[in-house]
ZAMARGU-4260 file (C-alpha; in steps of 0.2 Angstrom, whole numbers, plus 5000, padded with zeros to 4 digits):
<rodrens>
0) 4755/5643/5130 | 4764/5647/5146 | 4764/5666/5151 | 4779/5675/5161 | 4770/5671/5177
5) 4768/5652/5173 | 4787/5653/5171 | 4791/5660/5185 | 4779/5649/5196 | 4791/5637/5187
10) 4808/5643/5193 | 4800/5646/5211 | 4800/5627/5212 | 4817/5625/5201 | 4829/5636/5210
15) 4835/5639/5230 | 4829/5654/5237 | 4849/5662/5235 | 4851/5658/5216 | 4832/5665/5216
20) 4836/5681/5222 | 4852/5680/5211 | 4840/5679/5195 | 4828/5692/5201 | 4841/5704/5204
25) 4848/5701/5185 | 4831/5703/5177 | 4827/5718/5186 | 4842/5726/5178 | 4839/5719/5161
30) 4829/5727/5147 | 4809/5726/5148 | 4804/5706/5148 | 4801/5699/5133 | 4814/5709/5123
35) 4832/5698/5125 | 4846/5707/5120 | 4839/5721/5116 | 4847/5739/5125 | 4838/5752/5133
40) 4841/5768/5130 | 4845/5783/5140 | 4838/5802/5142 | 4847/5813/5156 | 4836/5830/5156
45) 4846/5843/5168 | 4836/5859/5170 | 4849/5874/5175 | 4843/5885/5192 | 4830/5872/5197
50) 4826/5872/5215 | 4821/5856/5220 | 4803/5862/5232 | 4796/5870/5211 | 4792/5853/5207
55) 4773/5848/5213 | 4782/5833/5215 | 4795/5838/5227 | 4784/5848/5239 | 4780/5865/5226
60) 4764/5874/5234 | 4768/5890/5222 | 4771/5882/5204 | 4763/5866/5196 | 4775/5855/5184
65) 4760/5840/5180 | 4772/5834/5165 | 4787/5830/5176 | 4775/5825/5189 | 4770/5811/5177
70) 4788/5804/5176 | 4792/5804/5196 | 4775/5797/5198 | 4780/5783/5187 | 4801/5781/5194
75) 4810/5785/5208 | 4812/5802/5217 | 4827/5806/5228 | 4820/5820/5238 | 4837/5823/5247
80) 4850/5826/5232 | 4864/5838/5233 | 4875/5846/5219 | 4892/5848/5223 | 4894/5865/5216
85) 4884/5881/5212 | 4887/5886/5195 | 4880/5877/5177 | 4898/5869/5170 | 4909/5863/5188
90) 4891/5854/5191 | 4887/5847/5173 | 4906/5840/5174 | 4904/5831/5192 | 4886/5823/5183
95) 4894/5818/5166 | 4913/5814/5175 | 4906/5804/5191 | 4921/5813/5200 | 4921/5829/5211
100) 4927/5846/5208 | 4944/5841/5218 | 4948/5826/5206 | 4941/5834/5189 | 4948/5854/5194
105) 4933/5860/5187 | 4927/5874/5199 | 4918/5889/5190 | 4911/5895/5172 | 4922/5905/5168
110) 4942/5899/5170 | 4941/5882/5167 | 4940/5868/5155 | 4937/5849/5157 | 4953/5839/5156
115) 4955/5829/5142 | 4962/5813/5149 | 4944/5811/5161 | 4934/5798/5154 | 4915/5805/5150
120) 4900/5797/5150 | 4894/5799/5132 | 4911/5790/5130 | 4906/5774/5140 | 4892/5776/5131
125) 4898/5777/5111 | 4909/5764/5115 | 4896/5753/5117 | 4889/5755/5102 | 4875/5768/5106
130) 4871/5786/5095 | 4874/5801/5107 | 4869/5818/5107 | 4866/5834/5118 | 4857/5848/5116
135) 4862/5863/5125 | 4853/5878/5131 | 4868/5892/5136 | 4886/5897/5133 | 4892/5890/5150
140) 4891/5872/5142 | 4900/5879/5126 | 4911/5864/5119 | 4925/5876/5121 | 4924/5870/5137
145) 4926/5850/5135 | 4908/5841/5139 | 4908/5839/5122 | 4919/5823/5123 | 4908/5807/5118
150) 4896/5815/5109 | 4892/5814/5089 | 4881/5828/5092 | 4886/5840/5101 | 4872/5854/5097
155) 4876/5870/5106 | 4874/5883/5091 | 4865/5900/5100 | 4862/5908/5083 | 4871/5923/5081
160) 4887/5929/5089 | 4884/5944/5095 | 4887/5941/5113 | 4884/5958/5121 | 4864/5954/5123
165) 4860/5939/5136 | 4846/5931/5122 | 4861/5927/5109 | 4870/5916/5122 | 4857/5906/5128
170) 4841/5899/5118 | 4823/5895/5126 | 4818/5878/5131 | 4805/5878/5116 | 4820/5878/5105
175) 4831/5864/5114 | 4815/5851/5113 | 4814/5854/5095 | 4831/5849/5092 | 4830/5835/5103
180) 4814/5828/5095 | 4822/5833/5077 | 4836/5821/5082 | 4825/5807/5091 | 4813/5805/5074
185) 4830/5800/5064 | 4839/5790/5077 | 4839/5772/5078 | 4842/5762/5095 | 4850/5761/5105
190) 4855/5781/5107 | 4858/5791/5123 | 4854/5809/5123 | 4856/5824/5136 | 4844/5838/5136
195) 4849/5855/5145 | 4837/5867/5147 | 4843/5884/5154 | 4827/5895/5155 | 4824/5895/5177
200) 4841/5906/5175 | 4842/5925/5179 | 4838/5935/5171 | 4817/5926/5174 | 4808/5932/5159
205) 4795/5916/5152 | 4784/5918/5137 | 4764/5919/5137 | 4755/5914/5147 | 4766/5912/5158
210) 4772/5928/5158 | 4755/5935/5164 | 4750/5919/5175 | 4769/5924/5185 | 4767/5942/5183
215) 4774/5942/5201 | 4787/5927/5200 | 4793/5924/5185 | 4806/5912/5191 | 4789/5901/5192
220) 4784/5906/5176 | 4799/5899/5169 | 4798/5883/5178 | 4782/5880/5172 | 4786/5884/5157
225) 4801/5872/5155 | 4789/5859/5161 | 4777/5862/5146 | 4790/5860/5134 | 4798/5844/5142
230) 4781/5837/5141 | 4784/5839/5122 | 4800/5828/5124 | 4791/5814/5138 | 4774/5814/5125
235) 4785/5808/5111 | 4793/5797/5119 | 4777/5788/5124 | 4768/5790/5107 | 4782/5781/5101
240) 4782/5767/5110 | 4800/5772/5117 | 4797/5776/5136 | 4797/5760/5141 | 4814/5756/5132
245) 4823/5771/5141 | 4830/5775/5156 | 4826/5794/5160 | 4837/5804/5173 | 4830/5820/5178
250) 4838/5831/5189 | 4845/5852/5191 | 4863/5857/5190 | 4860/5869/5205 | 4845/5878/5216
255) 4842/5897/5215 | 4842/5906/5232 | 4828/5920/5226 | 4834/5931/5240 | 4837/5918/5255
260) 4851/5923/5266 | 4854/5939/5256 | 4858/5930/5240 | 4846/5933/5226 | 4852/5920/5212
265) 4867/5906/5215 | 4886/5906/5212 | 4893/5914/5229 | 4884/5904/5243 | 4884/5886/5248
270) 4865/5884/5257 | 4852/5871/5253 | 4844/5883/5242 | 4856/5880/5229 | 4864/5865/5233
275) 4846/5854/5236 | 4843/5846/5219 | 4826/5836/5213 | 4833/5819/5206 | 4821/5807/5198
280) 4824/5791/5189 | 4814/5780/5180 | 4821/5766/5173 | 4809/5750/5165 | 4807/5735/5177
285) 4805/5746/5192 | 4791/5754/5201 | 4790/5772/5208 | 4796/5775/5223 | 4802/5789/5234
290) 4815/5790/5245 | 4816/5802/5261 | 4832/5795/5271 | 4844/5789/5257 | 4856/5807/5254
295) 4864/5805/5238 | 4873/5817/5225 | 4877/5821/5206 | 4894/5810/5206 | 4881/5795/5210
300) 4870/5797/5191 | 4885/5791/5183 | 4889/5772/5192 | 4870/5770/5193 | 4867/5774/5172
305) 4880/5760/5171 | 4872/5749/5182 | 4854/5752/5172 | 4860/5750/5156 | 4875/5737/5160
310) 4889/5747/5152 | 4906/5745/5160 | 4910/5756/5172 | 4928/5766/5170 | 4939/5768/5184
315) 4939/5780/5196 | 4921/5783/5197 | 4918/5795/5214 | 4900/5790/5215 | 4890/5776/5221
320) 4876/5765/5211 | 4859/5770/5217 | 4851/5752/5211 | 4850/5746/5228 | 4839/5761/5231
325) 4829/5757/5217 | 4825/5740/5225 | 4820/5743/5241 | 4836/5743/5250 | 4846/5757/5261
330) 4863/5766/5258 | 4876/5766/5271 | 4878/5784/5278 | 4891/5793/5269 | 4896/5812/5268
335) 4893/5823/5253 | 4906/5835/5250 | 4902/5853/5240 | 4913/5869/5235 | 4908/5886/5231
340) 4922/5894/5223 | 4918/5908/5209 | 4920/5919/5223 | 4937/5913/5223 | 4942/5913/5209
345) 4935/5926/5200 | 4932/5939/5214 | 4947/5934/5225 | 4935/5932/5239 | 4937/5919/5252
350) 4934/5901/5247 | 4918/5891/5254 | 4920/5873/5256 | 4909/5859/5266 | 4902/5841/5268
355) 4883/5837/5273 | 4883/5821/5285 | 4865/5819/5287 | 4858/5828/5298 | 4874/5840/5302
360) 4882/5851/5288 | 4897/5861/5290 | 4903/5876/5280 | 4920/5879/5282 | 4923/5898/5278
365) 4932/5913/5288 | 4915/5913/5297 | 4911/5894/5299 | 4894/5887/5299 | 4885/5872/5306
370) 4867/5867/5305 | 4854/5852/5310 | 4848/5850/5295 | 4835/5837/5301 | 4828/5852/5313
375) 4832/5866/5301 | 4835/5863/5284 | 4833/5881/5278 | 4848/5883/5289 | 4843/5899/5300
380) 4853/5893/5315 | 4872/5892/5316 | 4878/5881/5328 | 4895/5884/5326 | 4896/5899/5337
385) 4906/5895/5354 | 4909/5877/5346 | 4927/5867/5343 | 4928/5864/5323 | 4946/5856/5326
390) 4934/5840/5321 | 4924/5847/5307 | 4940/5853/5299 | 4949/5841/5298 | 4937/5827/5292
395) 4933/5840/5277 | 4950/5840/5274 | 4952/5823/5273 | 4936/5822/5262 | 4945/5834/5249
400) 4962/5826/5250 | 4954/5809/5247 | 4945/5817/5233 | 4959/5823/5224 | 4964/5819/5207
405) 4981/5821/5197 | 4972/5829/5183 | 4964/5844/5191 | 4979/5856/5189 | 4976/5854/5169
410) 4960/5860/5171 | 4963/5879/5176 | 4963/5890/5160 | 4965/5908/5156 | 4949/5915/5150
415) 4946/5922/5134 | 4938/5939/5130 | 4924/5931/5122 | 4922/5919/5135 | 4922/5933/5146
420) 4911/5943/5139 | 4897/5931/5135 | 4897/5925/5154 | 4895/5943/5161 | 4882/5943/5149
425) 4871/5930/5159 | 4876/5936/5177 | 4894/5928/5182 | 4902/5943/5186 | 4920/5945/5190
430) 4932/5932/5180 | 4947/5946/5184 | 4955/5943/5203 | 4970/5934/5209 | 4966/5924/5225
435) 4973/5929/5240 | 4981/5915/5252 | 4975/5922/5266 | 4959/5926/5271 | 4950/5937/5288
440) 4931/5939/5292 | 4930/5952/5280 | 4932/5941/5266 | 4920/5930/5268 | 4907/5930/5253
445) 4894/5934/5269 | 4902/5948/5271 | 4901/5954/5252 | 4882/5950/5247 | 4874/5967/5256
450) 4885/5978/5246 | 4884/5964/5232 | 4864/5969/5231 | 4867/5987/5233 | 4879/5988/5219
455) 4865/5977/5208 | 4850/5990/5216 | 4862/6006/5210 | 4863/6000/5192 | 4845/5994/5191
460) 4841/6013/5198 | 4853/6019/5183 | 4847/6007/5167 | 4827/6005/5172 | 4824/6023/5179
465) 4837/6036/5176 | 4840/6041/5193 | 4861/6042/5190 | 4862/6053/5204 | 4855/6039/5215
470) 4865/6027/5208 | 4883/6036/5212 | 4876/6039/5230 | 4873/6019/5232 | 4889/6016/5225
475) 4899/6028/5237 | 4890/6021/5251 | 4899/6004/5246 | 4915/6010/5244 | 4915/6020/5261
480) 4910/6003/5270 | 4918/5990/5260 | 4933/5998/5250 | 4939/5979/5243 | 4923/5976/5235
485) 4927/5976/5217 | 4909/5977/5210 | 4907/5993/5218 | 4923/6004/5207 | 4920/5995/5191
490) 4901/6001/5192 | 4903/6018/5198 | 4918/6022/5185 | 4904/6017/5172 | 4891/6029/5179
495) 4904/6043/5179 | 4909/6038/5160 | 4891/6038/5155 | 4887/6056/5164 | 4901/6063/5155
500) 4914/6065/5168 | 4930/6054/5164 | 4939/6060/5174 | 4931/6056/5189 | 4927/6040/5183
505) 4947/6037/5180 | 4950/6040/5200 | 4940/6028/5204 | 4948/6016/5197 | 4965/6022/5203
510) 4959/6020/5220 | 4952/6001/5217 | 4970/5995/5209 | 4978/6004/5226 | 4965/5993/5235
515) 4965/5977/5224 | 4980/5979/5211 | 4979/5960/5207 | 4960/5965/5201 | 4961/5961/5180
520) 4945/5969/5178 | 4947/5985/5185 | 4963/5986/5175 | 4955/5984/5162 | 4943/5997/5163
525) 4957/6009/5169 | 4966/6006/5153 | 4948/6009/5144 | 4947/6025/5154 | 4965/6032/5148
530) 4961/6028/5132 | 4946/6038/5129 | 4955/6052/5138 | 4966/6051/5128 | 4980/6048/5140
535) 4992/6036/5129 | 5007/6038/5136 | 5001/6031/5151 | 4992/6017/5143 | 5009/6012/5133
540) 5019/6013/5153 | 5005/6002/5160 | 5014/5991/5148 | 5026/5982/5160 | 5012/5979/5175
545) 5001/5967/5161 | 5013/5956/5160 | 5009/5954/5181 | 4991/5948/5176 | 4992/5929/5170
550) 4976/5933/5161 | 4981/5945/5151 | 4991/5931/5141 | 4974/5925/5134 | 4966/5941/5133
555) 4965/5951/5116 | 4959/5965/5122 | 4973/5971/5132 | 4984/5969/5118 | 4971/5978/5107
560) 4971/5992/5118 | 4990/5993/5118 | 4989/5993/5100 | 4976/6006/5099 | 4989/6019/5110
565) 5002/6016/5100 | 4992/6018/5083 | 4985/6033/5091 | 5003/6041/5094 | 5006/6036/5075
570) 5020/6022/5082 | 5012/6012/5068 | 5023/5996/5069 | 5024/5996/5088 | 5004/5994/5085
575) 5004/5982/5072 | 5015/5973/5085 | 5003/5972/5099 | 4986/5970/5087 | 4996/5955/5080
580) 4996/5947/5099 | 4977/5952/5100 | 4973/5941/5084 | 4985/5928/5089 | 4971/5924/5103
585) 4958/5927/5092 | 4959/5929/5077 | 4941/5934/5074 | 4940/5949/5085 | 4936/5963/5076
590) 4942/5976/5084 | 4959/5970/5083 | 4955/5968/5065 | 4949/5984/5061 | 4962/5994/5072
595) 4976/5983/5062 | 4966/5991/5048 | 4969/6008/5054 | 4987/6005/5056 | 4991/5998/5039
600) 4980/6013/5031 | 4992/6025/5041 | 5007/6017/5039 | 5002/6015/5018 | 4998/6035/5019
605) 5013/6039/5025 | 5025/6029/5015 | 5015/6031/4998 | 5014/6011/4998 | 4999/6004/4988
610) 5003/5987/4996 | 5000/5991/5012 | 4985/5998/5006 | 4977/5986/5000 | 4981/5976/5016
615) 4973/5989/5025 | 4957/5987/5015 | 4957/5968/5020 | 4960/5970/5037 | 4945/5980/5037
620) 4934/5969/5027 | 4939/5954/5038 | 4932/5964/5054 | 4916/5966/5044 | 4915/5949/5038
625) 4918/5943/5058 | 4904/5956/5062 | 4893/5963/5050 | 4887/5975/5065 | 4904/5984/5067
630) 4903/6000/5062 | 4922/6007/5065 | 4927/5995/5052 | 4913/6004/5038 | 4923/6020/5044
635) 4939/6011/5042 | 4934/6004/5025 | 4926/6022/5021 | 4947/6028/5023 | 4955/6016/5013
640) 4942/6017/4998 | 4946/6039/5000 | 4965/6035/5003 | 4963/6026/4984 | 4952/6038/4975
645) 4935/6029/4978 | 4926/6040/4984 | 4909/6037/4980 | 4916/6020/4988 | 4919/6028/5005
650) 4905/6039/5005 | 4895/6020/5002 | 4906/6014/5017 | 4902/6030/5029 | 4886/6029/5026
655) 4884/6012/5031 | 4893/6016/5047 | 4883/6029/5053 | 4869/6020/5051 | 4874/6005/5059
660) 4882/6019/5074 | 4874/6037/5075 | 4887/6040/5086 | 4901/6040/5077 | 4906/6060/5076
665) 4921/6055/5064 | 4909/6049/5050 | 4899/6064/5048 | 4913/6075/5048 | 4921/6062/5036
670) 4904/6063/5022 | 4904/6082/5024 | 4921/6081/5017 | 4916/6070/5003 | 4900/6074/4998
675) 4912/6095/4998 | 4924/6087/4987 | 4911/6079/4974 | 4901/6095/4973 | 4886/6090/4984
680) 4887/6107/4994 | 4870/6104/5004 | 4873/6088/5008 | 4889/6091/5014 | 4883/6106/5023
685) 4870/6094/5033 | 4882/6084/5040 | 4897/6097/5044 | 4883/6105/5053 | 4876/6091/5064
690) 4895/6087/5068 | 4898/6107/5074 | 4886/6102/5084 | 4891/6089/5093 | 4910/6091/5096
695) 4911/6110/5093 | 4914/6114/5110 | 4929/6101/5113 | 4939/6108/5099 | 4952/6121/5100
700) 4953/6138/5093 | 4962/6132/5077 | 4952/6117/5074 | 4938/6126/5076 | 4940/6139/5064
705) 4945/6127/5052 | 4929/6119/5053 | 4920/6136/5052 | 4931/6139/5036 | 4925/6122/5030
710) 4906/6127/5032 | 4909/6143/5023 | 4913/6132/5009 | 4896/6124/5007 | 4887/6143/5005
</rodrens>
């Protein structure tokens, strides 16, 4: 029996050396020999915030990664990849789009979506006739957001919704390889799948033993735990008898700077340390390799999958195959192009824009740079000072014109409150300002990250040790300096909220809407402030200057906040007005729901109407049933069931309240009534007491007498 190198020994004598090469070239990119027909598959692993030298096989000489080792050691490693971005979503859409960030519009976390009419690569892929699936590690890769397109599994459930602790919107890399190996043992082939892991993220805090082994870098930590994990995923691949029927991209959606060039994570600037990538592919029918020259970038994974697997690539790709890599060939030189723009957009700071053409990379910004990057990759010496940039400009311009596509304007979204809230919860910041079209030295991201740091060291100085004093002194240190950066008003008007002094903390933020009045987020908060002093007249006049912020539009909580001054002056309908916009947007915010509550419990008190009574009671129950945590809908509920005659109902409710929210003076004062009303004069007593105690001193004479008269009662 002839063996596959008989045969080939064969076709040396059969075929001219051209239709040799021809035939070569085809088997190299068809499934393992011996297998006709049959399709690989396809595993793209992207590991969030991974700096390309934390890789043993990149160059690490401070973490080891031996299970990702094992797969570059068998496939391909570009050791000069770059993204094209510096945040998780605008980079995962340039991998799984094959298009840049000017065609696709996609340019931060937090106000965009992936249009609609761009085809993905799980599409090319289902069309096909594979199974797909991604498993996802954090909310910035939400389907909300569009990557989901493609994909008959699109797993990106992060438990629970409560979105104001940063471990409910992400989920470790121990959890994301279970799902993945859950979904591998009942798959049949062919099937593509994407694994995202988001652990190397801020805030760095791995499991044991990593946590001791890193005890003084836990950004390593995290790396090397990510690798263990992953080795799960690779090992059952190979147990299976699957890793040589799959094509495996690995690579990171950006770097992390860890404190290079004053930057301590990613998402303002545009240096190698969070645009160089590790990419490595290992694709059966070629041997390992590494390449040192070839420069290459995200948009190029896409045309080379297709190329692997043989799937038909759409139109419009931006990208370029990297099979001729993969066979020992060289790449013409072309330029890269990249984008930082989360500044921009969600700061209003001046936009960073650039293009590497090995070995010069230009950084266009109000204080350009240019560096050699074969002499200095870590980028320490500008050599744009005292230099024409006429050139350098205009070829980046042409790079993004070129680049532009007709669907990037459907792409720009207002973001939701949730959306919002559960980014800020991981670190993107921001998500409020209205970019400026003009912009000086002083706007430059540079320019921002010293007082960007000093703004992070004053909190850190508040919520790890106390030292509030400190804290406001950092803060007014900024604001003396650097009176536009946003940050530093937002901070320092929650400092003076949390030591007890409103007031100050509203003229704070009176001076940052005289500095930045297109700034959504200190508006916001200055609409919080006047709230909770009570100022609601001026809330209800701030009326008219929302309708200035396009953001507002998607934005419940403006709207509830409106509703909650209106409800508060006992303007019931004008309130159940503006809480019907809140839950327009989202109908499952439960503050809108409760306060809608409170509302229809006064309106249904004043009018004597059992109806709206009863819709009160619903409202509230809806808030609870959207959050089981919300203790102002208990209060709420606690109302409606005394409002009908239930009382041991309410006292039920209030109860449950205060124990979900010790803080909630109102309840106490609420149960001493009750328990007064049904006899229980001790009990009441207890809590009429502990509520003197707290809010004793804000009362006036008449309300405080009352109270005293009240107490009397329980002797």
């Amino acid at each position: 029996m002839k063996t596959w190198s008989d045969f080939k020994k064969i076709l040396r004598t059969l075929l001219l050396p051209a239709a040799l090469a021809s035939l070569w070239t085809f088997l190299a990119c068809s499934p393992s020999p011996g297998s006709p027909g049959q399709k690989l598959n396809c595993l793209v692993i992207t590991i969030d915030t991974l700096r390309a030298d934390r890789l043993s096989s990149f160059g690490s000489t401070t973490v080891s990664t031996p299970d990702i080792d094992r797969v570059a050691a068998e496939g391909f490693r570009f050791t000069r990849c770059f993204a094209h971005t510096v945040t998780t979503l605008p980079s995962h859409a340039n991998i799984f789009l094959g298009v840049l960030p000017p065609f696709h519009g996609v340019h931060d976390n937090a106000n965009f979506v992936v249009p609609p009419e761009l085809p993905t690569m799980a599409e090319v892929f289902r069309q096909s006739g594979y199974q797909t699936a991604a498993i996802v590690g954090a909310y910035p890769l939400d389907r909300r957001f569009g990557l989901d397109r493609g994909f008959s599994l699109y797993d990106d459930d992060y438990g629970t919704q409560d979105f104001s602790r940063p471990v409910f919107v992400e989920r470790p890399a121990s959890v994301v390889v279970d799902r993945a190996l859950g979904w591998l043992k009942n798959v049949s082939n062919p099937w593509f799948l994407w694994v995202h892991v988001f652990d190397p993220h801020y805030p760095y805090s791995p499991p044991e033993p990593f946590h001791s082994h890193f005890r003084d870098n836990p950004y390593d930590g995290e790396v090397a735990y990510v690798d263990r994990e992953l080795g799960r995923l690779l090992a059952f691949l190979k147990q299976n008898n699957l890793i040589d029927q799959t094509v495996i991209i690995l690579t990171s959606d950006h770097g992390e700077s860890l404190g290079e060039h004053g930057e301590k994570t990613h998402g303002y600037l545009a240096y190698n340390s969070t645009l160089h990538v590790p990419l490595i592919i290992r694709a059966p029918g070629f041997k390992g390799g590494r390449s040192e020259e070839a420069v290459v970038s995200h948009v190029d994974i896409f045309p080379t999958v297709c190329d692997l697997l043989g799937l038909k690539k759409p139109a419009g790709l931006q990208g370029r195959s990297l099979l001729p890599v993969l066979r020992g060939k060289k790449l013409a030189a072309r330029p890269v192009y990249f984008e930082s723009l989360y500044p921009y957009y969600s700061r209003g700071w001046a936009p960073i824009y650039g293009y590497i053409d090995f070995p010069l990379k230009f950084i266009d910004s109000p204080v350009p740079e240019l560096y050699d990057l074969e002499r200095d990759f870590r980028e320490l010496n500008n050599l744009a000072q005292g230099r024409d940039l006429k050139p350098e400009r205009q070829r980046l311009l042409a790079l993004r014109e070129a680049a532009t596509g007709p669907e990037a304007a459907a792409a720009r979204v207002s973001p939701s409150r949730e959306s919002l809230d559960r980014l800020r919860s991981l670190g993107y910041l921001g998500g409020g300002a209205t970019p400026k079209a003009d912009f000086k030295p002083s706007d430059d991201v540079k320019s921002f990250m010293p007082y960007e740091n000093r703004a992070e060291e004053a909190m850190s100085l508040f919520h790890q040790r106390g030292k509030v004093g400190e804290a406001i002194e950092l803060l007014q240190a900024n604001l003396r300096e650097k009176e536009d950066h946003d940050l530093s008003y937002s901070y320092l008007s929650s400092l003076y909220l949390e030591s007890g002094r409103p007031g100050e903390a509203l003229e704070v933020l009176k001076r940052g809407l005289e500095k930045l009045p297109g700034n959504y987020t200190i508006f916001l908060a200055y609409i919080s402030t006047l709230l909770q002093l009570g100022q609601y007249e001026e809330v209800i006049r701030s009326t008219d200057r929302v309708q200035s912020f396009p953001q507002a539009q998607n934005d419940p909580e403006i709207w509830n906040s409106l509703g909650a001054a209106f409800l508060a002056l006992g303007r019931f309908d004008e309130a159940l007005g503006q809480l019907e916009k809140a839950l327009a947007v989202d109908p499952d915010f439960p503050a809108a729901l409760s306060n809608r509550g409170f509302a229809l419990l006064l309106k249904a008190r004043y009018e004597k109407n059992r109806s709206t009574l009863d819709q009160a009671m619903d409202s509230f129950r809806e808030a609870i049933a959207k959050n089981r945590s919300y203790a102002p809908a208990y209060n709420g509920l606690g109302a409606a069931y005394k409002t009908a005659g239930n009382t041991e109902a309410a006292i039920s409710s209030w109860q449950q309240a205060l124990q979900l929210d010790p803080g909630l003076d109102q309840v106490l004062y609420n149960l001493g009534f009750a328990y007064l009303e049904t006899g229980q004069k001790d009990r009441a007593r207890e809590y009429l007491l502990k509520y003197k105690e707290r809010v004793y001193r804000f009362l006036s004479p008449a309300e405080q007498r009352e109270l005293d008269e009240l107490i009397n009662r329980t002797r």
